[in-house]
Residue, then its C-alpha position, 0 to 999 in steps of 0.5 A: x500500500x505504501x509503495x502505491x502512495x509513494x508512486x503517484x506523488x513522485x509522477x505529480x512532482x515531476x508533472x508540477x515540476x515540467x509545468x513551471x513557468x520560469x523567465x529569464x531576463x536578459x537586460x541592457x542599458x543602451x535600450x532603456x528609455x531616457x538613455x540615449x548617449x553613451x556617456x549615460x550608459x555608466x552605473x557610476x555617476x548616471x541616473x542608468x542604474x535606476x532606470x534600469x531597476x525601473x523598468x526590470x522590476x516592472x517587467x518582472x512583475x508583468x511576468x508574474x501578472x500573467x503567470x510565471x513561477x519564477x523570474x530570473x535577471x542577468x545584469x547584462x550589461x557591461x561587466x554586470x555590476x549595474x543592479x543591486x539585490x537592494x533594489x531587484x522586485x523582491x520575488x525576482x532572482x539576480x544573476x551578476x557578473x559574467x556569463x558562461x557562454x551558454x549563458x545558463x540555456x542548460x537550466x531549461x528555462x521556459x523563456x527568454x525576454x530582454x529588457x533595455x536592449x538596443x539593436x545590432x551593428x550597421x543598422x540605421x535609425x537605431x540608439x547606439x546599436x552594436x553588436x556586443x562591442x561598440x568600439x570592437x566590432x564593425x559586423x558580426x554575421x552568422x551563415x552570412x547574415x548581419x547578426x547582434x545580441x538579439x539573434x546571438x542569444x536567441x540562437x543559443x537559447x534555441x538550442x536549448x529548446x527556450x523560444x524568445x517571449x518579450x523584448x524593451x527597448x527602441x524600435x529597433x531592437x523591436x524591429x529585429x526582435x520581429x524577424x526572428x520571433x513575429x510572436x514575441x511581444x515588444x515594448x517600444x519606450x523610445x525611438x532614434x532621431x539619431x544615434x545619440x539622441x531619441x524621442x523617449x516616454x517617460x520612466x513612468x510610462x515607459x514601466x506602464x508599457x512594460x509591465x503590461x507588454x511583459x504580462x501579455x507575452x506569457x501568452x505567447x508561451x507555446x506559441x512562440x518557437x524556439x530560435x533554431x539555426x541549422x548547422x555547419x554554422x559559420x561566424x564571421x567577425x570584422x573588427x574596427x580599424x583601431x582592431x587589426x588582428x594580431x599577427x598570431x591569428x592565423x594560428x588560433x584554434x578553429x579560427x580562418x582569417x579572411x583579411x586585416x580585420x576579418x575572422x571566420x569560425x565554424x561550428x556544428x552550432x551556433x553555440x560551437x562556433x560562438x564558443x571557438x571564437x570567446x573562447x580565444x579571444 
C-alpha cells in the first residue's frame, strides 16, 4: 500500500515540476528609455542604474501578472555590476557578473525576454546599436547574415529548446526582435532621431508599457518557437580599424582569417562556433 502512495506523488512532482513557468531576463542599458548617449550608459555617476531597476522590476512583475513561477535577471550589461539585490522586485532572482557562454540555456528555462536592449551593428535609425562591442566590432554575421545580441542569444537559447517571449527597448531592437520571433511581444519606450539622441516616454510610462507588454507575452508561451539555426554554422567577425588582428591569428584554434580585420569560425552550432571564437579571444 505504501509503495502505491509513494508512486503517484513522485509522477505529480515531476508533472508540477515540467509545468513551471520560469523567465529569464536578459537586460541592457543602451535600450532603456531616457538613455540615449553613451556617456549615460555608466552605473557610476548616471541616473542608468535606476532606470534600469525601473523598468526590470516592472517587467518582472508583468511576468508574474500573467503567470510565471519564477523570474530570473542577468545584469547584462557591461561587466554586470549595474543592479543591486537592494533594489531587484523582491520575488525576482539576480544573476551578476559574467556569463558562461551558454549563458545558463542548460537550466531549461521556459523563456527568454530582454529588457533595455538596443539593436545590432550597421543598422540605421537605431540608439547606439552594436553588436556586443561598440568600439570592437564593425559586423558580426552568422551563415552570412548581419547578426547582434538579439539573434546571438536567441540562437543559443534555441538550442536549448527556450523560444524568445518579450523584448524593451527602441524600435529597433523591436524591429529585429520581429524577424526572428513575429510572436514575441515588444515594448517600444523610445525611438532614434539619431544615434545619440531619441524621442523617449517617460520612466513612468515607459514601466506602464512594460509591465503590461511583459504580462501579455506569457501568452505567447507555446506559441512562440524556439530560435533554431541549422548547422555547419559559420561566424564571421570584422573588427574596427583601431582592431587589426594580431599577427598570431592565423594560428588560433578553429579560427580562418579572411583579411586585416576579418575572422571566420565554424561550428556544428551556433553555440560551437560562438564558443571557438570567446573562447580565444
Amino acid at each position: 500500500m505504501m509503495l502505491r502512495l509513494i508512486f503517484p506523488c513522485i509522477v505529480l512532482t515531476s508533472v508540477l515540476s515540467a509545468q513551471q513557468k520560469r523567465i529569464f531576463v536578459i537586460t541592457d542599458a543602451e535600450g532603456v528609455a531616457g538613455v540615449c548617449h553613451q556617456h549615460q550608459t555608466d552605473p557610476q555617476g548616471t541616473d542608468m542604474p535606476e532606470l534600469l531597476h525601473g523598468e526590470v522590476n516592472a517587467a518582472v512583475q508583468g511576468f508574474f501578472d500573467g503567470g510565471a513561477d519564477e523570474v530570473i535577471v542577468w545584469d547584462g550589461h557591461g561587466a554586470g555590476t549595474n543592479m543591486s539585490a537592494t533594489k531587484i522586485h523582491p520575488r525576482a532572482r539576480l544573476i551578476l557578473g559574467a556569463m558562461p557562454l551558454n549563458m545558463t540555456f542548460d537550466r531549461k528555462y521556459t523563456a527568454v525576454a530582454f529588457v533595455g536592449q538596443h539593436a545590432m551593428g550597421n543598422v540605421q535609425n537605431a540608439i547606439m546599436a552594436h553588436s556586443f562591442n561598440s568600439l570592437g566590432v564593425q559586423y558580426m554575421k552568422v551563415n552570412g547574415k548581419p547578426v547582434g545580441e538579439i539573434d546571438i542569444r536567441a540562437e543559443i537559447a534555441g538550442e536549448f529548446g527556450t523560444p524568445v517571449i518579450f523584448l524593451s527597448g527602441d524600435q529597433a531592437a523591436a524591429d529585429e526582435l520581429k524577424v526572428i520571433e513575429p510572436n514575441a511581444v515588444s515594448a517600444v519606450v523610445k525611438t532614434a532621431i539619431g544615434r545619440n539622441t531619441c524621442d523617449s516616454l517617460s520612466a513612468v510610462a515607459a514601466r506602464q508599457l512594460i509591465q503590461q507588454k511583459a504580462k501579455e507575452s506569457m501568452s505567447k508561451i507555446g506559441v512562440a518557437k524556439p530560435y533554431v539555426v541549422k548547422g555547419p554554422i559559420t561566424l564571421e567577425l570584422e573588427f574596427t580599424t583601431r582592431n587589426s588582428l594580431p599577427p598570431d591569428a592565423k594560428n588560433w584554434p578553429a579560427a580562418k582569417v579572411i583579411d586585416d580585420r576579418t575572422v571566420r569560425y565554424s561550428g556544428a552550432t551556433v553555440l560551437e562556433a560562438w564558443t571557438r571564437y570567446r573562447g580565444y579571444r
